[in-house]
C-alpha positions as CSV (number, residue, x, y, z in Angstrom):
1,X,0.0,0.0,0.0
2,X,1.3,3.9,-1.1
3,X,0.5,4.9,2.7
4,X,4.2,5.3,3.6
5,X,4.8,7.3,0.5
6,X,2.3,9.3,1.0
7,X,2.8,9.8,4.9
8,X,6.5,10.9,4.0
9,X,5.4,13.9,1.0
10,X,3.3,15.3,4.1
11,X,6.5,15.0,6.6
12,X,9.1,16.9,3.9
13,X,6.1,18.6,3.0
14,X,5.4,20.3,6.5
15,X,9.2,20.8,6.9
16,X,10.0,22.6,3.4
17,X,6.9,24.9,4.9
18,X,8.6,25.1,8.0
19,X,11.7,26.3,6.5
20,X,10.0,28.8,4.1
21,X,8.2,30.2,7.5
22,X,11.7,30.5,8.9
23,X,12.5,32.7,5.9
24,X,9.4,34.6,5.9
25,X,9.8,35.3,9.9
26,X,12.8,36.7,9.2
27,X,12.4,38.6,6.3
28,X,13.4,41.6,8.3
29,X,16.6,40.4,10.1
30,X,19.8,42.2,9.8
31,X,22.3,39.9,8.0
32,X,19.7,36.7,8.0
33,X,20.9,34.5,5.0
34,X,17.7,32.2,4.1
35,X,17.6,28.6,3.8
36,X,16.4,26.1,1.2
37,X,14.7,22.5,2.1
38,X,16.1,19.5,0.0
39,X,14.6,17.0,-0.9
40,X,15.8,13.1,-1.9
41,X,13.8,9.7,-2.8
42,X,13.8,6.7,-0.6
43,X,14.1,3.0,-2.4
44,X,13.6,0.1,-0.4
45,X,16.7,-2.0,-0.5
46,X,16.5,-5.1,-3.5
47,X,17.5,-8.5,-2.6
48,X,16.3,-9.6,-6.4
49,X,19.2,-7.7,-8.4
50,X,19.6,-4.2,-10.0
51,X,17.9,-5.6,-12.9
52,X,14.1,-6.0,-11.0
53,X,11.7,-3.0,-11.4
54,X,11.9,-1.0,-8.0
55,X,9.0,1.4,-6.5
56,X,10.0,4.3,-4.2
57,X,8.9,4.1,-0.7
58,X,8.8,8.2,-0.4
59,X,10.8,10.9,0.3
60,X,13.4,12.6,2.9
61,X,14.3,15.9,3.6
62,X,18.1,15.5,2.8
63,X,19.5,18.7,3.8
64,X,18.2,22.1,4.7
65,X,20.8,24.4,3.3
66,X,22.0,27.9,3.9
67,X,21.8,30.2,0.9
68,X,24.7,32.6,1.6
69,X,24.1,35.1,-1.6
70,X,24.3,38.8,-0.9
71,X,22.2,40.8,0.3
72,X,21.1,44.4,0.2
73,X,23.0,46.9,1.2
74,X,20.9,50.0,3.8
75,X,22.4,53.3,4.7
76,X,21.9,54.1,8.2
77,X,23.2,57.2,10.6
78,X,25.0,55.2,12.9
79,X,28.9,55.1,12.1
80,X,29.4,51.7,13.8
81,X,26.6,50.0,11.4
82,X,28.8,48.2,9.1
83,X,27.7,46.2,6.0
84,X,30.0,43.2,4.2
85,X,29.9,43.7,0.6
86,X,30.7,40.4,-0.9
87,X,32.1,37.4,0.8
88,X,33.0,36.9,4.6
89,X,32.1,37.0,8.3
90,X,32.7,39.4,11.4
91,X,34.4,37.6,14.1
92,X,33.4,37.4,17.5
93,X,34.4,36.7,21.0
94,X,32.7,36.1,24.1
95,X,34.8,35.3,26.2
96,X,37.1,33.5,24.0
97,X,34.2,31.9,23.0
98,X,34.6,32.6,18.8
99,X,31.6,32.7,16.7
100,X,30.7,34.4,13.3
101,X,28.4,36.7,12.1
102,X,26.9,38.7,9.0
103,X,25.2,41.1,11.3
104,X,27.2,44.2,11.2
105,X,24.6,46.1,14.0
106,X,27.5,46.7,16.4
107,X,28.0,49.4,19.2
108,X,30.4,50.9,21.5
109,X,30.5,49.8,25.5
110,X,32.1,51.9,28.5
111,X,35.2,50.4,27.9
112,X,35.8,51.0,24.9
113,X,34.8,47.5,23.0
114,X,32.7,47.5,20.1
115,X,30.0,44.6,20.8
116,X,27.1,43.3,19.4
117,X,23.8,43.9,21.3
118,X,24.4,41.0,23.4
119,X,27.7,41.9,24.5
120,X,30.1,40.3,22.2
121,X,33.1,41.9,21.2
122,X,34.4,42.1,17.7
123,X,37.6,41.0,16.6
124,X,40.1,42.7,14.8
125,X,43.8,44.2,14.7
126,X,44.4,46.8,17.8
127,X,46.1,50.3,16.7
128,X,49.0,49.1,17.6
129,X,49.2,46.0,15.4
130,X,47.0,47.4,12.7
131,X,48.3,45.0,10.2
132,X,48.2,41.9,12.3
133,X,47.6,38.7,11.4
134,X,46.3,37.4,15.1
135,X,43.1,39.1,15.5
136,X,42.5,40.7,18.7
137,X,39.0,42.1,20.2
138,X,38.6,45.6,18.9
139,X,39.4,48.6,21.5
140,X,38.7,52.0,20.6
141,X,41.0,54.5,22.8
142,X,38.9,57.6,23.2
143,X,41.8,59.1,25.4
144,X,42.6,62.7,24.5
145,X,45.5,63.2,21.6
146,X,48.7,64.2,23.0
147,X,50.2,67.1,21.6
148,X,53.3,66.5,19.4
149,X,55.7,69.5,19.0
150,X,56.7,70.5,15.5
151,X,60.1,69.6,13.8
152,X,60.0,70.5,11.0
153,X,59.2,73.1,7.9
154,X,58.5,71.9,4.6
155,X,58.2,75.0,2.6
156,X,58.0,74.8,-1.7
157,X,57.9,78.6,-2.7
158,X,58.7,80.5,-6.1
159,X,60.4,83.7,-5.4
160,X,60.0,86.5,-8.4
161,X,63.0,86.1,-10.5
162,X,61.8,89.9,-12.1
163,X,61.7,91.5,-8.2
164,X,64.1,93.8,-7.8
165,X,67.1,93.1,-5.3
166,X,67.4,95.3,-2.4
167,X,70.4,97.0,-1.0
168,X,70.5,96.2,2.7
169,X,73.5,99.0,3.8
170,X,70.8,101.4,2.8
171,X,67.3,99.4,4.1
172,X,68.8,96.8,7.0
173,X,65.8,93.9,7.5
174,X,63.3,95.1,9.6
175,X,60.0,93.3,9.8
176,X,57.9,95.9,10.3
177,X,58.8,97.6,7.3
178,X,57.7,96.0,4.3
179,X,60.6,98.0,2.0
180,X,63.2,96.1,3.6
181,X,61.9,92.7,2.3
182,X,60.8,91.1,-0.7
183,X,58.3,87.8,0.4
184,X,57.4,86.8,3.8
185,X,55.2,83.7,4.9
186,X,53.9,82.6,7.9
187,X,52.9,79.3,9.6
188,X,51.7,78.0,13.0
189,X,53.9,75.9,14.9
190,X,53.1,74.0,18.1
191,X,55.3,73.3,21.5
192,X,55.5,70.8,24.0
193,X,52.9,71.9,25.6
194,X,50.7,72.0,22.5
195,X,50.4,75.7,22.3
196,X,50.7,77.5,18.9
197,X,53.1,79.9,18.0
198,X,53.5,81.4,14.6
199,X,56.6,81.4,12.7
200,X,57.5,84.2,9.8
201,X,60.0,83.7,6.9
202,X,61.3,86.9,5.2
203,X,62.8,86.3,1.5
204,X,65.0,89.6,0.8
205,X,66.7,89.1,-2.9
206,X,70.2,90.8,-2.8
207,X,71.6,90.0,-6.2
208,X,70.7,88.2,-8.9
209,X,69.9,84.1,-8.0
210,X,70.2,84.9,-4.3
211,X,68.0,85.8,-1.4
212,X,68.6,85.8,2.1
213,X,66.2,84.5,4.7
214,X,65.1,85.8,7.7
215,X,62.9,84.1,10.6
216,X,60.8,85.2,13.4
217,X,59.1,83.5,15.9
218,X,55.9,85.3,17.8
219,X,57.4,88.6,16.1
220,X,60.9,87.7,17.7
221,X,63.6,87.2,15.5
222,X,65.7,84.2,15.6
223,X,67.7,84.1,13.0
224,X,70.8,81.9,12.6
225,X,74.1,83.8,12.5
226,X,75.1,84.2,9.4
227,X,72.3,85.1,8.1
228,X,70.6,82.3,5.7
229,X,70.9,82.3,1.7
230,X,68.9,80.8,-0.5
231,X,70.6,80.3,-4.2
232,X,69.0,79.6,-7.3
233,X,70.1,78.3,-10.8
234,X,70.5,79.6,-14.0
235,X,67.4,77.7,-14.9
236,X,65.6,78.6,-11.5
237,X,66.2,75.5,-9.9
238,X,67.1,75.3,-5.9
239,X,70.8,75.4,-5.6
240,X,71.6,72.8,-2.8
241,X,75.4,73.0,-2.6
242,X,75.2,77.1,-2.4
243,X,72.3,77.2,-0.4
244,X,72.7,77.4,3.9
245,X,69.1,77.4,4.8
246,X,69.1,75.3,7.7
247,X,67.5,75.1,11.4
248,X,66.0,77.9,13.7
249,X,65.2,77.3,17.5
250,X,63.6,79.4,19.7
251,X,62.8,78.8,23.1
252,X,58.8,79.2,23.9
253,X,57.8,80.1,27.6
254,X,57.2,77.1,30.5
255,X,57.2,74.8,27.1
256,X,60.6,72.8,25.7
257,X,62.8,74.6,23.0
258,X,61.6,74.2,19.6
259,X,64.0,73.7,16.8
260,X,62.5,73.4,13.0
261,X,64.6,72.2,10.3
262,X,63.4,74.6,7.0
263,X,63.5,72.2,3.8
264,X,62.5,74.6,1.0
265,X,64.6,72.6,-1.8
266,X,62.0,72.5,-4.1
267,X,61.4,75.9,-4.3
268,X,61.7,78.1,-7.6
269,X,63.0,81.0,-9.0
270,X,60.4,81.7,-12.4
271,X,59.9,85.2,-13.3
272,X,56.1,84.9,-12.0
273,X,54.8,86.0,-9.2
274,X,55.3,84.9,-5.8
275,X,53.2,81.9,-4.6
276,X,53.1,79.4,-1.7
277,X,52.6,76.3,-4.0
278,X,53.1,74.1,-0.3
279,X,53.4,74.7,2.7
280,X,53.4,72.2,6.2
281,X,54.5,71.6,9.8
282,X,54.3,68.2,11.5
283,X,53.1,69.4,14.6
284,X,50.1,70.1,16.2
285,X,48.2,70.5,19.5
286,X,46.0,68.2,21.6
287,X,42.5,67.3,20.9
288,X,39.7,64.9,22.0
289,X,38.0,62.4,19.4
290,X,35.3,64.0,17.4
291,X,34.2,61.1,15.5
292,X,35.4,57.9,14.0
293,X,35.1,56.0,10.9
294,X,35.5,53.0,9.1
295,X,36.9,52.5,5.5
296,X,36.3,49.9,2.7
297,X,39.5,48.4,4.3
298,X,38.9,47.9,8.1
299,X,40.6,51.1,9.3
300,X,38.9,52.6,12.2
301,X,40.1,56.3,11.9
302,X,39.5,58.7,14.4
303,X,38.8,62.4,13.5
304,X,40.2,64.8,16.4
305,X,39.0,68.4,17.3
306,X,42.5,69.8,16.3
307,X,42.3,67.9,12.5
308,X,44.6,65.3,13.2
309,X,43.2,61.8,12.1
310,X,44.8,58.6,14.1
311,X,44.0,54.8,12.9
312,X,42.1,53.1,16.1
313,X,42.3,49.5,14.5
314,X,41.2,47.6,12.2
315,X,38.0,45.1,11.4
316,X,39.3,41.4,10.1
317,X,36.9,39.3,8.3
318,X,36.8,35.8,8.6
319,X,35.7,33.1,5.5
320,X,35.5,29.2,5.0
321,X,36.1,26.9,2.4
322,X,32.4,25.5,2.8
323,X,30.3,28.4,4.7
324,X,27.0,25.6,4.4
325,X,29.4,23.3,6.6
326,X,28.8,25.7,9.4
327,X,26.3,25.5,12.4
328,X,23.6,27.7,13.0
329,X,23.5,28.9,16.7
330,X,20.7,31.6,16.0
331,X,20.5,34.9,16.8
332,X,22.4,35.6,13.5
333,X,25.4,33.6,14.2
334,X,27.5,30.6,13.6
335,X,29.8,28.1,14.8
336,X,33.2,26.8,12.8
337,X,32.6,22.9,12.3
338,X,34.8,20.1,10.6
339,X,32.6,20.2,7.5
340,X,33.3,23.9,7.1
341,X,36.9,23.6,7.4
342,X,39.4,25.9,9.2
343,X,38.6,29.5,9.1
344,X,40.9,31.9,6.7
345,X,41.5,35.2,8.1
346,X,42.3,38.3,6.3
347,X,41.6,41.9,5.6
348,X,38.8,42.9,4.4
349,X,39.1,43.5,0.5
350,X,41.4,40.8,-0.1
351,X,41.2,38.2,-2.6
352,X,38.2,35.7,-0.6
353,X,37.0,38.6,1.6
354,X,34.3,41.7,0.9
355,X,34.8,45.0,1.4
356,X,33.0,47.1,4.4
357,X,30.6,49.6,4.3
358,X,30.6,51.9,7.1
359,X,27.0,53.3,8.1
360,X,25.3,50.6,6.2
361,X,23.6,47.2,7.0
362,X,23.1,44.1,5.0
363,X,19.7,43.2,4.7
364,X,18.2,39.9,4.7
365,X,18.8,37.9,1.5
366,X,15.0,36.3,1.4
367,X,12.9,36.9,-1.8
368,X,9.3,37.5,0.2
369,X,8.0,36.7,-3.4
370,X,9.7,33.8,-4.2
371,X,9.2,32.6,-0.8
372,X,5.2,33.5,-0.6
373,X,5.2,31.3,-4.6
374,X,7.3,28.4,-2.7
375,X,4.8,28.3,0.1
376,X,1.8,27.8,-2.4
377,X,3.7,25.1,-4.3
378,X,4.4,23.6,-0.6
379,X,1.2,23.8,0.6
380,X,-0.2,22.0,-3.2
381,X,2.3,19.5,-2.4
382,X,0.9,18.4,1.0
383,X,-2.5,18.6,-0.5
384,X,-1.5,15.9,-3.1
385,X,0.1,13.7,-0.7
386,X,-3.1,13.7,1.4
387,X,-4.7,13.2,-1.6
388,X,-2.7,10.0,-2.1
389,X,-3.5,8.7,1.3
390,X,-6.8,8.9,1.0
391,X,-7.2,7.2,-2.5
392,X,-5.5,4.5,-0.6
393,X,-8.0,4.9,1.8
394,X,-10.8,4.5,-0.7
395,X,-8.7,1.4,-2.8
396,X,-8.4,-0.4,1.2
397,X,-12.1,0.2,1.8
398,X,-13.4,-1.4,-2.1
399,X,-10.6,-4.3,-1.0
400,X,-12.5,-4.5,2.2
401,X,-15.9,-4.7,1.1
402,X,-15.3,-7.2,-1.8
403,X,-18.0,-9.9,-1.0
């Protein structure tokens, strides 16, 4: 009798509708990746030989498998909402404890640690370490930036080859009178202490090619004895081996001396106008994180309130050689088995990872329209098995009645 068969197309029958459930439920669920029921035939074993006609006994659900496509990406206002584009899984620990996840809904706690919503920490490469290759869980320093005094001047200039040199036994340099020099510039300069102080350069052109240089600090003037050239070449190029621009120092108050080596070798000399084609410092003040963000790449960068940027770590991604071969723990997370082989770390954006996408989330991959069509083909399905069983039914009860 077709009872068992027919008993077994309502078993996989309610479980394929089970599953598409499971996918409609969480149709909604950040990172959700949706799964798919499959199905096998059942023969009874045949003592007779291959050769013998053989009648299935049914079916069997033979795997319910994860379908780990991509999907859609959501911008959201929150910095620490992070999205995989393409392949991989955020790695977490709790309390050594390492799982995986495609849920990028993370936040930040007291400490310091970005988390999940139920407290575990993500894993990456510390500031430190930033390119690692032992991942780490992820702590943000939101500790003041220390002030970093400057060392240098990096100066590219071009001084008016057509300005007219000026005779300094009959106009000495003064810096308050603008006669007595040709060019000046000016830049701000930090201390020990991280105050600012403002540095001026004075470009007097005494003869043809050559210009002395003259530096004040704060309106003092330090500078070096003799007094700094600059020389130029016949085709207004810097002359390094006739030039002596070198350091200044000064010495700011309650703060450490500050000396600033001047590199202005790739000035010019073009018979244009003077211009400031560069100009930097590598010092600044301190300042307190203003906001953070995270790049294609990992990189947690830190914006601070004096515009210095700092890396605060970096996000590793972890991926498997067979992502169905790992276990489902729920709450958007999984579990490294034998079937899904050893976990391959990396950064994100290399060959078998995605790349991030700060302020964004992955949506859930299932197709509601697909899945509502699958659940009407499901529920026919178990409609035609019952229908089996009870024309079985009917064929028992004729057998039954036979007189």
């Amino acid at each position: 009798m077709g009872f068992q068969q027919g008993l077994s197309g309502l078993n996989t029958a309610s479980k394929s509708l089970d599953v598409i459930g499971n996918n409609v439920s969480n149709a909604n669920t950040v990172g959700f990746k949706q799964s798919r029921a499959e199905f096998a035939d059942v023969f009874a074993a045949s003592l007779i030989g291959s050769g013998a006609p053989q009648i299935g006994i049914g079916t069997k659900i033979a795997n319910i498998a994860q379908q780990f496509t991509q999907g859609n990406i959501t911008s959201t206002d929150n910095t620490l909402d992070i999205a995989i584009n393409g392949s991989g899984f955020f790695r977490l620990s709790n309390n050594g404890a390492i799982t995986y996840t495609r849920n990028g809904q993370f936040e930040m706690d007291k400490n310091g640690y970005i988390i999940t919503s139920d407290g575990k920490r993500l894993m990456g490469n510390s500031a430190d370490n930033i390119n690692g290759s032992t991942p780490v869980e992820i702590q943000i320093d939101t500790s003041d930036l220390q002030p970093v005094p400057s060392t240098k001047i990096t100066g590219q200039y071009n001084l008016n080859a057509e300005a007219d040199a000026i005779d300094q036994t009959v106009t000495p340099f003064d810096p308050s009178d603008p006669t007595s020099y040709t060019n000046s510039t000016a830049i701000t300069v930090y201390d020990s202490l991280g105050n600012s102080h403002t540095v001026q350069n004075y470009f007097v052109k005494t003869a043809d090619n050559s210009w002395n240089v003259y530096t004040t600090a704060d309106g003092a003037d330090i500078t070096p004895s003799p007094t700094p050239v600059m020389q130029f070449t016949t085709t207004a190029a810097y002359d390094t081996a006739n030039s002596t621009v070198g350091s200044v120092t000064f010495t700011p108050t309650g703060a450490n001396p500050i000396t600033l080596a001047q590199d202005y070798t790739k000035s010019t000399q073009y018979g244009s106008v003077f211009s400031i084609n560069k100009q930097t410092q590598d010092g600044y003040t301190s300042g307190r994180i203003a906001s953070f963000s995270i790049g294609s790449d990992g990189v947690i960068l830190g914006r601070y309130t004096n515009n210095e940027t700092k890396q605060l770590g970096r996000v590793m991604l972890a991926n498997f050689a067979n992502p169905n071969g790992l276990v489902s723990l729920g709450g958007n997370q999984w579990a490294a088995t034998n079937a899904s082989g050893d976990e391959l770390l990396g950064a994100p954006g290399s060959s078998t990872m995605g790349l991030l996408q700060s302020s964004a989330l992955e949506d859930s991959n299932v197709d509601l329209t697909a899945e509502l069509v699958n659940m009407i083909t499901a529920q026919r399905v178990y409609q035609a098995n019952a229908q089996t069983i009870k024309t079985q039914d009917q064929v028992l009860q004729t057998l039954v009645n036979l007189r």
